[in-house]
C-alpha positions in Angstrom: 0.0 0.0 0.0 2.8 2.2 0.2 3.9 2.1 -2.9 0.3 2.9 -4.1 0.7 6.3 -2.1 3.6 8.3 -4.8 1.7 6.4 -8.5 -1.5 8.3 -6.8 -0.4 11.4 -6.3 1.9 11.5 -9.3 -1.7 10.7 -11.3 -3.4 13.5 -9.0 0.0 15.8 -10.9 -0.2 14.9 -14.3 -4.1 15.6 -14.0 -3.2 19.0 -12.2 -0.7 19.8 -14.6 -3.4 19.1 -17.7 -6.2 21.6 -15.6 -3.3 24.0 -15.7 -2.3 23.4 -18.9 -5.9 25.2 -20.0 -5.7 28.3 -17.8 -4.9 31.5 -18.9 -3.7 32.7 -15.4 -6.3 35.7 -16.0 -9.2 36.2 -13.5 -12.6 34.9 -13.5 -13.5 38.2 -15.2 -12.5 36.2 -18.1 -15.2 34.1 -18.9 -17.4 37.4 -18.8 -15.2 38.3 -22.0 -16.0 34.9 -23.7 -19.5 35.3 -22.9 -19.3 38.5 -24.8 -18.0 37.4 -27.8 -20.1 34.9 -28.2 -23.2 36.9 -27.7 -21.3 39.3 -30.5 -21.0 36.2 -32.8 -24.9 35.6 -32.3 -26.0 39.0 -32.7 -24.7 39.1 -36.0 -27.4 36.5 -37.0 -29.8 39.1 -37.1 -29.5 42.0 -39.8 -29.1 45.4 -38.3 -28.3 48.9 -39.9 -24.8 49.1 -41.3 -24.2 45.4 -41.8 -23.4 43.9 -45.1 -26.3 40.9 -46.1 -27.0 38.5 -48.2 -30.4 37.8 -49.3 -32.0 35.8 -51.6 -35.4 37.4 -53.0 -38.2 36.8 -55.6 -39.8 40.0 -56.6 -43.5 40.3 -57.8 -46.5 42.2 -59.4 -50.0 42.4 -58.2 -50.6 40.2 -61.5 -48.3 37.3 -60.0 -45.5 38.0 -63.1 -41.8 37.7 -62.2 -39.3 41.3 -62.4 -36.6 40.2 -60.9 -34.8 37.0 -59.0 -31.5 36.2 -57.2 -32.6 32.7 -57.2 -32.6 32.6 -61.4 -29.4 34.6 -61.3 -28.0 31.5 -58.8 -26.8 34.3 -56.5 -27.7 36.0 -53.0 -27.7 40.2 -53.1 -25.3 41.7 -50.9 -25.7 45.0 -49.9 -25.5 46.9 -46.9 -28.6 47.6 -45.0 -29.2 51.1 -44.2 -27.3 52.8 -46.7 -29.5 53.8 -49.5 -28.1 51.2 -52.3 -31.7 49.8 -52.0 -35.4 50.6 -52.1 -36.5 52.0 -48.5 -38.9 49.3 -48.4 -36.9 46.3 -48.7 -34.4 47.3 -47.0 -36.5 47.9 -44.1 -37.8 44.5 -44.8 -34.4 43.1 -44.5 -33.3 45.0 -40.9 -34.4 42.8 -38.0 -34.7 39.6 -40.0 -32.5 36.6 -38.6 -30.4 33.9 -40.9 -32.6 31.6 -42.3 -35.7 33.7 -41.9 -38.0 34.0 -45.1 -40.5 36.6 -45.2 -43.2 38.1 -48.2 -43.4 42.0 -48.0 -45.9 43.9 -50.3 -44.4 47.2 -50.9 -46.5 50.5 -51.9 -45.0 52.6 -55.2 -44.0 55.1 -52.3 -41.9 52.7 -50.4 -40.7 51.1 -54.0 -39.6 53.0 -56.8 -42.1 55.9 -56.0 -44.7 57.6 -58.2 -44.0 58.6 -62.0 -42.8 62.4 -62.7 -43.3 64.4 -65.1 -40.1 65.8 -64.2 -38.6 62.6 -65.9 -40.5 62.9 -69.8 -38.4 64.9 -72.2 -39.5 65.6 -75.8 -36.9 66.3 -78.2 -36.7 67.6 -81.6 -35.7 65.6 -84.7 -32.7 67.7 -85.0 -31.3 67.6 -81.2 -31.4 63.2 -81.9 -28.6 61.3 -83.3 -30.3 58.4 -85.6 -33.9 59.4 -84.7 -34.8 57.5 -88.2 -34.1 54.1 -86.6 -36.0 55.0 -82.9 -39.3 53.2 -82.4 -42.2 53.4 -79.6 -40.8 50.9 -76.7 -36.7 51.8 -77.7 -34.5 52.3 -74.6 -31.7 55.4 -75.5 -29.6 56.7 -72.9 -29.5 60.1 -72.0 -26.7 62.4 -70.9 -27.1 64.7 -67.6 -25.7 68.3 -67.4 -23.4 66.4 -64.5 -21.9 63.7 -67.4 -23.9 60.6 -65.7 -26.1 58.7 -68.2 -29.6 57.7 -67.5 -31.7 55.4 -69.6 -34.7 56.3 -70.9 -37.9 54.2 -72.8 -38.9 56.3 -76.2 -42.9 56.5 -75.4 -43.8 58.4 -78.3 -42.3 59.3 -82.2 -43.5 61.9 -84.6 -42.2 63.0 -87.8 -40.8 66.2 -85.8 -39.6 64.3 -82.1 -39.3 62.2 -80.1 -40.5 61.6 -76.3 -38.9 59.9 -73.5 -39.6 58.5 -70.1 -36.6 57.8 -67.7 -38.7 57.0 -65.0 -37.9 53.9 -63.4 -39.8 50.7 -65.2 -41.7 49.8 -62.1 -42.3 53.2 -60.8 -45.9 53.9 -59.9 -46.6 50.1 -58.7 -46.9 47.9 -55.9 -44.0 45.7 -55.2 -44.3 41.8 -53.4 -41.5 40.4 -52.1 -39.8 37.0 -50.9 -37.0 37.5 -48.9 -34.5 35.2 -47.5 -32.1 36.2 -45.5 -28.4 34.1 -46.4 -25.4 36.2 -44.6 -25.2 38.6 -42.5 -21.3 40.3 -41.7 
């Protein structure tokens, strides 16, 4: 039984040394950091202003037809939430929504691309167009802005005499639906 006494406690050392071997030699406090950045890491399951997203979305007219997909295109949208690079409407849609949620938002014109404006119809003369022969009723041109930027615009009407052009937005003026899947957020 002797002998028994130094192989125990040498055990009880080896299993001391390997408790040790795991602490940091900081105090308790410690765990309170851990516990931090984990709830950090978990909090960044849920989209908040600021953070950069990935979602997957369907998009929809009151008629049930298709405009747009990231699921045909075989790739999530990433954008940042809160920062203006999307409609006001999804991208309230998108800030409180947690990994894996799905959700179907029906967006008013206001929320979407907003109302139509007049502001955005030009008419110009048959002189001021470069190849206004070969335009037709439903033609997309691009226009040139006093600034240099280019915005496109859909020929709505033709004359012998000019032209006229609407660069409102395509689905300005109508309600929006919405699937959204939320993917990534960082």
């Amino acid at each position: 039984m002797a002998n028994m006494l130094p192989r125990a406690l040498a055990v009880l050392g080896a299993s001391a040394l390997i408790a040790l071997a795991g602490c940091s030699g900081q105090p308790a406090s410690q765990d309170t950091d851990d516990t931090s950045a984990q709830e950090q890491a978990e909090a960044k399951t849920v989209a908040e202003k600021g953070d950069t997203v990935k979602v997957n979305y369907r998009g929809t007219l009151d008629d049930g037809s298709q405009f747009d997909s990231s699921y045909d295109r075989g790739q999530p949208l990433e954008f940042t939430v809160g920062s203006g690079q999307m409609i006001s409407g999804f991208d309230a849609a998108v800030e409180g929504m947690k990994v894996g949620e799905k959700k179907t938002v029906r967006l008013e014109a206001a929320d979407a691309y907003g109302e139509p404006s007049d502001d955005m119809v030009a008419t110009f003369s048959k002189d001021e167009v470069p190849d206004f022969d070969s335009l037709e009723v439903g033609d997309t041109v691009t226009l040139s802005t006093s600034g240099g930027s280019t915005v496109g615009a859909k020929v709505t009407e033709k004359t012998d005499d000019s032209v006229t052009v609407d660069a409102n937005h395509e689905l300005a003026g109508k309600p929006l639906t919405f699937e959204i899947e939320l993917v990534e957020v960082e």
